[in-house]
C-alpha positions as CSV (number, residue, x, y, z in Angstrom):
1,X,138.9,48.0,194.9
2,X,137.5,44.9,195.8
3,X,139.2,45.5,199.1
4,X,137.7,48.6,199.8
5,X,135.0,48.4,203.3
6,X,132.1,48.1,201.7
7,X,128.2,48.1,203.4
8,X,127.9,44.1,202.9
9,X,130.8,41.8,203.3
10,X,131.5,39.8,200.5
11,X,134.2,37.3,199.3
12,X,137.3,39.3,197.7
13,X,137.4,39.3,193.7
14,X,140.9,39.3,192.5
15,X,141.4,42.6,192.0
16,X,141.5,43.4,188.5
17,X,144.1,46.2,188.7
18,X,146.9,43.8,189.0
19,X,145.9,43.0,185.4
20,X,146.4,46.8,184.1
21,X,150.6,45.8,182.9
22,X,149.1,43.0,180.9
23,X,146.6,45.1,179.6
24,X,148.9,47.9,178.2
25,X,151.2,45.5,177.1
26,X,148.4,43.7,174.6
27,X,147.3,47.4,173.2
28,X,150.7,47.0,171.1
29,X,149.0,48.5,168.1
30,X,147.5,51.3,169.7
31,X,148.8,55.4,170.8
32,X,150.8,54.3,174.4
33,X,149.1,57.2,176.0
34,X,145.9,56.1,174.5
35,X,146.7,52.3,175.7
36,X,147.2,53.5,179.1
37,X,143.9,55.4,179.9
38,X,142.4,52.5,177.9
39,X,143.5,50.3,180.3
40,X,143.1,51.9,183.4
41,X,139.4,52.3,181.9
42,X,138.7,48.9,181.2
43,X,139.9,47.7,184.7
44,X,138.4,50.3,186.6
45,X,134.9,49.5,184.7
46,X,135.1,46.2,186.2
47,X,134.0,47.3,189.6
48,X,131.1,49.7,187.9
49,X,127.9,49.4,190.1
50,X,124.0,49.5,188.5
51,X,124.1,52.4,185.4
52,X,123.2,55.7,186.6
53,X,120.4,57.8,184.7
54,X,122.8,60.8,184.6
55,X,125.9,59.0,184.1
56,X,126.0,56.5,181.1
57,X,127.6,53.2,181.4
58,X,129.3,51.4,178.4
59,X,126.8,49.8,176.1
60,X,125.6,46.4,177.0
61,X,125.2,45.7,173.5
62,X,128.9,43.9,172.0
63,X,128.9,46.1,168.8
64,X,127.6,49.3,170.2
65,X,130.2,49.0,172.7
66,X,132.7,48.1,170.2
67,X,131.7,50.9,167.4
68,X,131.8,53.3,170.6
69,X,135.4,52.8,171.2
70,X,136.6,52.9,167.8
71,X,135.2,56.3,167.4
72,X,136.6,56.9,171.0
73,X,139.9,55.7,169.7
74,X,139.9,57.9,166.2
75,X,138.9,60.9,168.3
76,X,142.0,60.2,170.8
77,X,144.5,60.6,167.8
78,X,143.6,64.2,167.6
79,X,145.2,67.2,169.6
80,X,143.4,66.3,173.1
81,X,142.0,69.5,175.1
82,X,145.1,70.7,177.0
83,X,146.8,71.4,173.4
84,X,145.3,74.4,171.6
85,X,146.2,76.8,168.8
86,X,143.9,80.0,169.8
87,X,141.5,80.1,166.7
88,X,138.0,79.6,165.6
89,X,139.2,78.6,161.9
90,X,139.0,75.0,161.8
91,X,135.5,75.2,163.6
92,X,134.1,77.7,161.6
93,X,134.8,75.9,158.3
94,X,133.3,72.1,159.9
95,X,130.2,74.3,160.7
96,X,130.4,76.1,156.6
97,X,130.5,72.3,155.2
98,X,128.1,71.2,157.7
99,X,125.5,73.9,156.4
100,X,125.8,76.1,159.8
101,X,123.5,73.6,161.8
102,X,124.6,76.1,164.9
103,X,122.3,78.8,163.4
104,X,119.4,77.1,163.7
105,X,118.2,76.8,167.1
106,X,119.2,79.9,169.9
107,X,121.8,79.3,172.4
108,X,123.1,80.4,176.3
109,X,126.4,80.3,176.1
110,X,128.0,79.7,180.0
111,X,131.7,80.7,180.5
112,X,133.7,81.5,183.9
113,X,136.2,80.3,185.9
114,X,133.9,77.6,188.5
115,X,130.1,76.6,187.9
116,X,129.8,76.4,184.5
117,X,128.8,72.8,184.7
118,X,126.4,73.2,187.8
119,X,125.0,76.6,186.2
120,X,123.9,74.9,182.8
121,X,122.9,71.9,184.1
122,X,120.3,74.2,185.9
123,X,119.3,76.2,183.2
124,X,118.5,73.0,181.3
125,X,116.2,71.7,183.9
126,X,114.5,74.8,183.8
127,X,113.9,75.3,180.3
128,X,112.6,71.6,180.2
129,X,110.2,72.9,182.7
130,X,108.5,74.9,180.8
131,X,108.6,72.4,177.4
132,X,111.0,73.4,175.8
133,X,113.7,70.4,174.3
134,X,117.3,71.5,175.3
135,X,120.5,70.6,174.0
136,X,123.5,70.6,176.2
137,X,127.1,70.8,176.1
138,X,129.4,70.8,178.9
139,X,132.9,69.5,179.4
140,X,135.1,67.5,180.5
141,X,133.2,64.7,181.2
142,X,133.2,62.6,184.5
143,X,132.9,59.0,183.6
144,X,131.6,59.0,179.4
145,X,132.6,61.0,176.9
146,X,128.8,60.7,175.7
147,X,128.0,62.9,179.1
148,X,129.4,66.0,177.0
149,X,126.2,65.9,174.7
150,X,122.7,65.8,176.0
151,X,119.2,65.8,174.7
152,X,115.8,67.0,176.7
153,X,118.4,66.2,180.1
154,X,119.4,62.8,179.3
155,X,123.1,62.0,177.4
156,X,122.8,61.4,174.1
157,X,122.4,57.5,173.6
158,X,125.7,56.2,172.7
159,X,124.1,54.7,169.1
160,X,123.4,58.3,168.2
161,X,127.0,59.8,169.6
162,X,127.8,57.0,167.4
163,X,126.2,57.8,164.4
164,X,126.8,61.4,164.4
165,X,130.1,60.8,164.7
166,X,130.2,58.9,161.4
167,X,127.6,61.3,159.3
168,X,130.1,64.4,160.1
169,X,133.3,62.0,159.8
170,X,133.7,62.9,156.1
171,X,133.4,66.5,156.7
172,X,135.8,66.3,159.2
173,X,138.3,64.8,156.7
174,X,137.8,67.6,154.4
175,X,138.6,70.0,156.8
176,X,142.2,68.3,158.3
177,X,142.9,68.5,154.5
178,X,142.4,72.3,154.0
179,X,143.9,73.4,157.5
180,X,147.1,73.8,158.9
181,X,146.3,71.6,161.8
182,X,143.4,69.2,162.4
183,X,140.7,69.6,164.0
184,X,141.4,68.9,167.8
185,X,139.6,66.4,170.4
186,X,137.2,69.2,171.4
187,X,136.7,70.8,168.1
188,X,135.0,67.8,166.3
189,X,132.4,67.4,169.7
190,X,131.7,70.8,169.5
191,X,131.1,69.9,165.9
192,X,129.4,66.5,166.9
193,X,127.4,68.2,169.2
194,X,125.6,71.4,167.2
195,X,125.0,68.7,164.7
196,X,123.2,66.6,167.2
197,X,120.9,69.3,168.3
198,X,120.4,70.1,164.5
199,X,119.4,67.0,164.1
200,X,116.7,66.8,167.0
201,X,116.3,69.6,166.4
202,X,116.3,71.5,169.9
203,X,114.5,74.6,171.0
204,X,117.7,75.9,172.5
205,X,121.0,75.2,173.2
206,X,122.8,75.5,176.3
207,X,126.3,75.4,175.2
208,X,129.8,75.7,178.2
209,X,132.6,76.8,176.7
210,X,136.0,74.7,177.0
211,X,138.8,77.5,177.7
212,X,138.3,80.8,177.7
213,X,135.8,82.4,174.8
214,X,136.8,84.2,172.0
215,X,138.7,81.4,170.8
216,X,136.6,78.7,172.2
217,X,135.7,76.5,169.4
218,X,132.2,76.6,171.1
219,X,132.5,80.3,169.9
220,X,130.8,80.3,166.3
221,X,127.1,80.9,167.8
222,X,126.0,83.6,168.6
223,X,124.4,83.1,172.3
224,X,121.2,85.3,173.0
225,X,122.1,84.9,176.3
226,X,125.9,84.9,177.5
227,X,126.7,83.9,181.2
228,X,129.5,84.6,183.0
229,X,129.8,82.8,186.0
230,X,132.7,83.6,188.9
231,X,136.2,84.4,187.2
232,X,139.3,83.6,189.1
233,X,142.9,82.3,188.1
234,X,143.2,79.1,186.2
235,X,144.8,78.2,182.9
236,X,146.5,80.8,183.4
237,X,149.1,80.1,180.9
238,X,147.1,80.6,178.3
239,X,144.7,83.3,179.2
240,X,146.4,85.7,181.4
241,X,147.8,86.2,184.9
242,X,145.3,88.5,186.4
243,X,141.5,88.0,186.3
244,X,141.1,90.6,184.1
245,X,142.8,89.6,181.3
246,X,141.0,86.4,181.7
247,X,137.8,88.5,181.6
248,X,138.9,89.7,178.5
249,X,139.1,86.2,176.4
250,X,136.0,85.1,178.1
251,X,134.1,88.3,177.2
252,X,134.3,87.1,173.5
253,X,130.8,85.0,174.0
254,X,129.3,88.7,174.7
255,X,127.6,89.5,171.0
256,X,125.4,92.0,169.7
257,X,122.6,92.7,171.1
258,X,122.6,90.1,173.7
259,X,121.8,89.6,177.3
260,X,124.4,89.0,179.4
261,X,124.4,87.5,183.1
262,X,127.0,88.6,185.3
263,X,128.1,86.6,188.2
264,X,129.7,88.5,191.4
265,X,133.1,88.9,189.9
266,X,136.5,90.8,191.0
267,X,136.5,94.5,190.7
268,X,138.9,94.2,187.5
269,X,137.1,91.5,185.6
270,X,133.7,93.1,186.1
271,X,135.3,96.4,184.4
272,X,136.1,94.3,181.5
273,X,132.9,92.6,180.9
274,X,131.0,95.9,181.2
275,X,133.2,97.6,178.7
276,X,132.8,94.9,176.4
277,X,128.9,94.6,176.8
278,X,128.7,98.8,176.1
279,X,130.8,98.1,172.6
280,X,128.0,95.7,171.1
281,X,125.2,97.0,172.9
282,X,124.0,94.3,175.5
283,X,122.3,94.3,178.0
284,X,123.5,93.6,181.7
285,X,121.8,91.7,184.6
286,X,124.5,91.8,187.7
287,X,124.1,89.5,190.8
288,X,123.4,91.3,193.9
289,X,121.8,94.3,191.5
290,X,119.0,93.4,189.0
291,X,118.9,89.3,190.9
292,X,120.5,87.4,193.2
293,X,120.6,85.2,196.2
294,X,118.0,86.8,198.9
295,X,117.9,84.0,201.8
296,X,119.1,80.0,201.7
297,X,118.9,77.9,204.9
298,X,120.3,74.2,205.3
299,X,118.0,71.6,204.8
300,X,118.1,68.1,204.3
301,X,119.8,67.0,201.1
302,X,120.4,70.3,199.9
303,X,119.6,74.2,200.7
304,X,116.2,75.9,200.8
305,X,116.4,79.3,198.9
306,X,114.7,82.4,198.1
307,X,115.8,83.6,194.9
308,X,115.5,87.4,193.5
309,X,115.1,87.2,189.7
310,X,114.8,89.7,187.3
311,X,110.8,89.4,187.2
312,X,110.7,89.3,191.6
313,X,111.3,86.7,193.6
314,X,110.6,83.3,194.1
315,X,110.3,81.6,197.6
316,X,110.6,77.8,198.7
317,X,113.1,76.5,196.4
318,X,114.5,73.5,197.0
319,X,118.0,72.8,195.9
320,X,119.2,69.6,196.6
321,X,123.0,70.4,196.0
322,X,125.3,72.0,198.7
323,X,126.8,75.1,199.4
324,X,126.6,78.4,199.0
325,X,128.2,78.9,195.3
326,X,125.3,76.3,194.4
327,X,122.9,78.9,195.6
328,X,124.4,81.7,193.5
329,X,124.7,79.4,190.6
330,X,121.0,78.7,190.9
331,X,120.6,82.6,191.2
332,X,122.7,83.0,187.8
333,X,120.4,80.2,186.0
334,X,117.5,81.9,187.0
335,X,118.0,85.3,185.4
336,X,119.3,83.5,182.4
337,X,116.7,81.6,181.4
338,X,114.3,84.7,182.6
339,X,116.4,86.9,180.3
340,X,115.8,84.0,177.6
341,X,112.0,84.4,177.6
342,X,112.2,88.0,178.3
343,X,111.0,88.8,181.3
344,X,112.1,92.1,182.9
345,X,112.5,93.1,179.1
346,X,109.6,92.4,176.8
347,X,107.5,90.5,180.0
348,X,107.0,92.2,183.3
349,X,105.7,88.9,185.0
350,X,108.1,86.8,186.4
351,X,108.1,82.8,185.8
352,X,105.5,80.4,186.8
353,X,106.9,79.6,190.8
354,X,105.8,76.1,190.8
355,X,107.7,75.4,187.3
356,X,110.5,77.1,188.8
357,X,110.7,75.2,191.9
358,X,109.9,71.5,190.5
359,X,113.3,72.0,188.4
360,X,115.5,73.0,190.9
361,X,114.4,70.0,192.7
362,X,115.1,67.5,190.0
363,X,118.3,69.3,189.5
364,X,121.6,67.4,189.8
365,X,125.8,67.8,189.1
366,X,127.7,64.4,189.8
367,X,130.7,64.8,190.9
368,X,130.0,68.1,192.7
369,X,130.0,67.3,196.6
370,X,128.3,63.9,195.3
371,X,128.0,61.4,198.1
372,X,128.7,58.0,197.1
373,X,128.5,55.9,200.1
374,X,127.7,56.0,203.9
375,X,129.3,54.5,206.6
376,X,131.8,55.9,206.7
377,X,130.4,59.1,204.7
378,X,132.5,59.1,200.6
379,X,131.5,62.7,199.4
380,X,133.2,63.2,195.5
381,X,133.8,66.6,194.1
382,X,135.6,67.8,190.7
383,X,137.7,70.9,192.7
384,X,140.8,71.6,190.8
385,X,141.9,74.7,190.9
386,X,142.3,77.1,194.5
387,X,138.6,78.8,193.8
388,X,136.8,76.3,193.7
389,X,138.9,74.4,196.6
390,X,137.8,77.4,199.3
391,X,134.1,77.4,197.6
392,X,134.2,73.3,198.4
393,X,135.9,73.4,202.0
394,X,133.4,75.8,202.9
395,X,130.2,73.9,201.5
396,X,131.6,70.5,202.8
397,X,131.9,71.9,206.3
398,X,128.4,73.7,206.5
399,X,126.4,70.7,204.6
400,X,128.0,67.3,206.4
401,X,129.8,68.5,210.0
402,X,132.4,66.1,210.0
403,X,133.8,65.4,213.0
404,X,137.1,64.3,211.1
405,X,137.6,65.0,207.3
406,X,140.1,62.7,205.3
407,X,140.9,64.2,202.3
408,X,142.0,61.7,199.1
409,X,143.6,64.5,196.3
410,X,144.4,63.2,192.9
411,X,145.7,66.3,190.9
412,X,146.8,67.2,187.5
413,X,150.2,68.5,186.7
414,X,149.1,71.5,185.1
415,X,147.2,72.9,188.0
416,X,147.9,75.2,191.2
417,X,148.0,72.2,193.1
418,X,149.5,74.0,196.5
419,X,146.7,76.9,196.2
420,X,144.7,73.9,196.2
421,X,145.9,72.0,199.2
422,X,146.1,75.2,201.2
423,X,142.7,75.5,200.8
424,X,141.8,72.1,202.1
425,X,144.4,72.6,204.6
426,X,142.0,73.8,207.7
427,X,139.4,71.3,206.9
428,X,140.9,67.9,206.1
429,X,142.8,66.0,209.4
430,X,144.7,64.0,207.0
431,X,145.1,63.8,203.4
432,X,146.1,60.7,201.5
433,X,147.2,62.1,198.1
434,X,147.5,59.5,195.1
435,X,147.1,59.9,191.0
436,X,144.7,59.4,188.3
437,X,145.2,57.3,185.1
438,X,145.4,60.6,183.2
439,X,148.8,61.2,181.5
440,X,148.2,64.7,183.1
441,X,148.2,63.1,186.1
442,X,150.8,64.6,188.9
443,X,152.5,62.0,190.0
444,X,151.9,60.9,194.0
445,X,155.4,61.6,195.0
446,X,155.8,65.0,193.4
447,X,152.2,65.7,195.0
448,X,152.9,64.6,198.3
449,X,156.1,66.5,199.1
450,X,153.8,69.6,198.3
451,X,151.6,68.5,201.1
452,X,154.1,67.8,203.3
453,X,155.0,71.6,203.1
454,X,151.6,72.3,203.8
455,X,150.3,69.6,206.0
456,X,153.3,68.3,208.0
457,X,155.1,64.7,207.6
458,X,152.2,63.3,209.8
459,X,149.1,64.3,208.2
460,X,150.3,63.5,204.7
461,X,150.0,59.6,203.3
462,X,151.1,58.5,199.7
463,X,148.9,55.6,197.8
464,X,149.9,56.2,194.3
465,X,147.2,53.5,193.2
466,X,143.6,55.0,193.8
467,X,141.8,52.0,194.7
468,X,144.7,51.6,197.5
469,X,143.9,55.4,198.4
470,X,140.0,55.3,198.8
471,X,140.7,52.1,201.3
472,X,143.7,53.9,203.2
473,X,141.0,56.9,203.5
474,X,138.3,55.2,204.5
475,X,139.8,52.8,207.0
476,X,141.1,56.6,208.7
477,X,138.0,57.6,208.9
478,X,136.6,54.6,210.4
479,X,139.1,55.1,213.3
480,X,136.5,57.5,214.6
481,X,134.4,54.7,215.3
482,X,131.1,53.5,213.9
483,X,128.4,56.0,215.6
484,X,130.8,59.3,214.8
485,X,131.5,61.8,212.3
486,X,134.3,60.5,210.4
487,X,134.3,61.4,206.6
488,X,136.1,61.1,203.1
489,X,136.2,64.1,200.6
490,X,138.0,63.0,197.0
491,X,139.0,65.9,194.8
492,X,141.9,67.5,193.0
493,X,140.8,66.4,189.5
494,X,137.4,65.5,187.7
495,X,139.3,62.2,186.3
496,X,140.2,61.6,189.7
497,X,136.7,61.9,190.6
498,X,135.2,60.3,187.9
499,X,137.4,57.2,188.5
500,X,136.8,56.8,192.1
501,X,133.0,57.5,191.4
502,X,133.5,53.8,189.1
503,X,135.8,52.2,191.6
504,X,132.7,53.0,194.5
505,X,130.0,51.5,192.1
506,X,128.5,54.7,190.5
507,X,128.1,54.6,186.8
């Protein structure tokens, strides 16, 4: 990356991707899928700029660093998140040897389709605003797996991911033995992280599920409050073809008694989450109903919004994130952490404005139309599936007015990659499309002959190496000239994102 324009000139380093053969080659001992994203790791790292407060770097300690990647490493021999077995079994008997530590604290529980991340990150802020300490779990993480776990807003320090890691270890053991199958990647942080906030202990939990709900290993609490943000088609394999069947497995975080917070949803996943919110007896808040989005303007940095909650509304809030969905996500956090306390239940006054609007302030979501450099303008955002590709095209054209957009695209395999470039299609003048060091990565060729189809031979350039990408892009977008609008938008993938965010010195 060293070659990439930067905003000071300054002698080339050799570039330390040239060593990523040699690396993989000395990880002889090591899972070769592991060795790979290892290496592209450790290479990538090399170019990592000052540590972010929201994004962890490695340890600068030698033996944290090195006890961090060992439990990195035994957590990478288990079944990683893309392989499931639909069951809350092996989760549910870590938490009955671990003495239920999910019981002992209330919970939101966020599922959906897009915004899940944005939403709790939100509702964290504004439970910290009123004193509260939060836990948080979200996933997948953008550039440290230690991201997935927070405490009071910060990720958990890497000595405590650490040591949690090692007290539940044994329990862990004990399960693989009784079980069919191991506990997975995700099923032992989920464990990991409901011990951690255990062990703070928190006031509340905000807890995003992985995939889906009712199988989610997240799914063993019981969530007071249950949030459903936008549904649309994705993972569609493995939870249905139409959004209401999707509805259906992530209505399983709807419980007893509980509150749920409906985003706007289709017609046919809204009939689903109703139903299932009459059979136990909850209670429903729907956007554009009982709260919602009343007026947002563009402003500098962000949006300025007037939010309808369930207690009335509340004026002058500054969100410095982008776009529209942002806005409605703020709207869903809102009524969630309202519900939470009560009000428009057991309270009839809303929530104190000013606390309101000094934490959507301080609110942010790297790696969610994130910009990363000027000069030419290098926005990052995790899109990855054809929702949230339209929701980003539109936000990136309302909140930055390129004059020419170059897209960089790094997808996974898995995904609706073309519903995703035809999405990006009427916004981006050229796209560069290249791959992550995921093993899920689509590989550049395969990804670029979809483009073609969609962009034509002329708009469509192939870097399969991202560092050479993020230069090709930017160097396009300088041909605009210095005092113009030329821009670069990287998406497709939040590994793609989270890599390029490390190659441009973030984190």
């Amino acid at each position: 990356m060293s070659d990439i324009p930067g905003e000071n000139d300054q002698p080339d380093p050799a570039d330390p991707l040239d060593s990523f053969d040699e690396i993989i080659d000395a990880e002889t001992t090591r899972d070769p899928d592991l060795a790979v994203i290892e290496a592209g790791s450790r290479t990538l790292r090399t170019q990592g700029g000052p540590p972010q407060s929201d994004i962890p770097a490695r340890p600068e300690d030698p033996e944290v660093d090195a006890a961090l990647r060992e439990v990195e490493a035994d957590l990478a021999t288990r079944w990683g998140e893309t392989k499931l077995e639909p069951s809350v079994a092996r989760i549910a008997a870590l938490m009955d040897v671990l003495g239920e530590p999910q019981r002992s604290y209330p919970s939101i529980h966020i599922t959906g389709t897009n915004g899940k991340t944005s939403t709790a990150r939100m509702i964290e802020a504004l439970l910290g605003a009123f004193d509260l300490r939060t836990g948080r779990y979200t996933s997948p993480h953008v550039q440290s797996i230690t991201e997935r776990i927070s405490l009071d807003g910060a990720p958990i320090a890497a000595e405590r991911f650490i040591e949690t890691y090692r007290d539940i270890q044994p329990y862990v053991e004990m399960v693989d033995g009784q079980q069919e199958y191991r506990l997975s990647f995700f099923e032992v942080l989920t464990g990991m992280a409901y011990a951690a906030f255990a062990d703070a202990p928190v006031d509340v939990a905000v807890v995003e599920v992985g995939m889906g709900g009712s199988w989610d290993a997240t799914n063993v609490i019981d969530g007071d409050v249950a949030v459903v943000t936008p549904i649309d088609l994705d993972h569609t394999d493995r939870l249905g073809d139409t959004t209401a069947e999707i509805a259906a497995e992530k209505a399983g975080i709807v419980k007893q008694d509980a509150t749920v917070i409906l985003a706007q949803q289709p017609v046919d996943a809204a009939q689903v989450l109703l139903k299932r919110a009459v059979d136990v007896d909850a209670t429903v808040a729907r956007e554009g109903l009982e709260f919602g989005v009343v007026a947002r303007e563009v402003a500098v940095g962000g949006q300025l919004l007037t939010l309808r909650g369930l207690g009335g509304e509340y004026t002058d809030v500054y969100l410095p994130l982008h776009g529209a969905y942002q806005a409605h996500n703020a709207a869903v956090a809102l009524a969630a952490v309202e519900a939470f306390f009560g009000v428009g239940s057991q309270r009839p006054d809303p929530l104190d404005a000013d606390a309101v609007r000094k934490a959507f302030a301080a609110v942010a979501s790297p790696g969610r139309l994130e910009v990363v450099r000027r000069s030419p303008t290098v926005v990052l955002d995790a899109a990855h599936n054809p929702a949230g590709a339209r929701a980003t095209a539109a936000a990136v054209g309302e909140a930055f007015q390129f004059s020419r957009l170059i897209g960089v695209v790094g997808a996974s395999a898995d995904k609706n990659v073309r519903g995703l470039l035809e999405a990006f299609e009427p916004v981006f003048a050229e796209v560069v499309v290249t791959q992550n060091s995921s093993h899920r990565a689509m590989d550049a060729d395969a990804l670029a002959a979809i483009a073609v189809e969609i962009f034509g031979d002329e708009r469509v350039q192939v870097e399969p190496r991202l560092p050479d990408a993020l230069e090709a892009a930017i160097t396009l977008a300088e041909e605009e000239g210095e005092f113009t609008g030329g821009g670069v938008l990287v998406t497709g993938s939040v590994i793609t994102v989270g890599e390029a965010r490390l190659l441009l010195g973030r984190g």
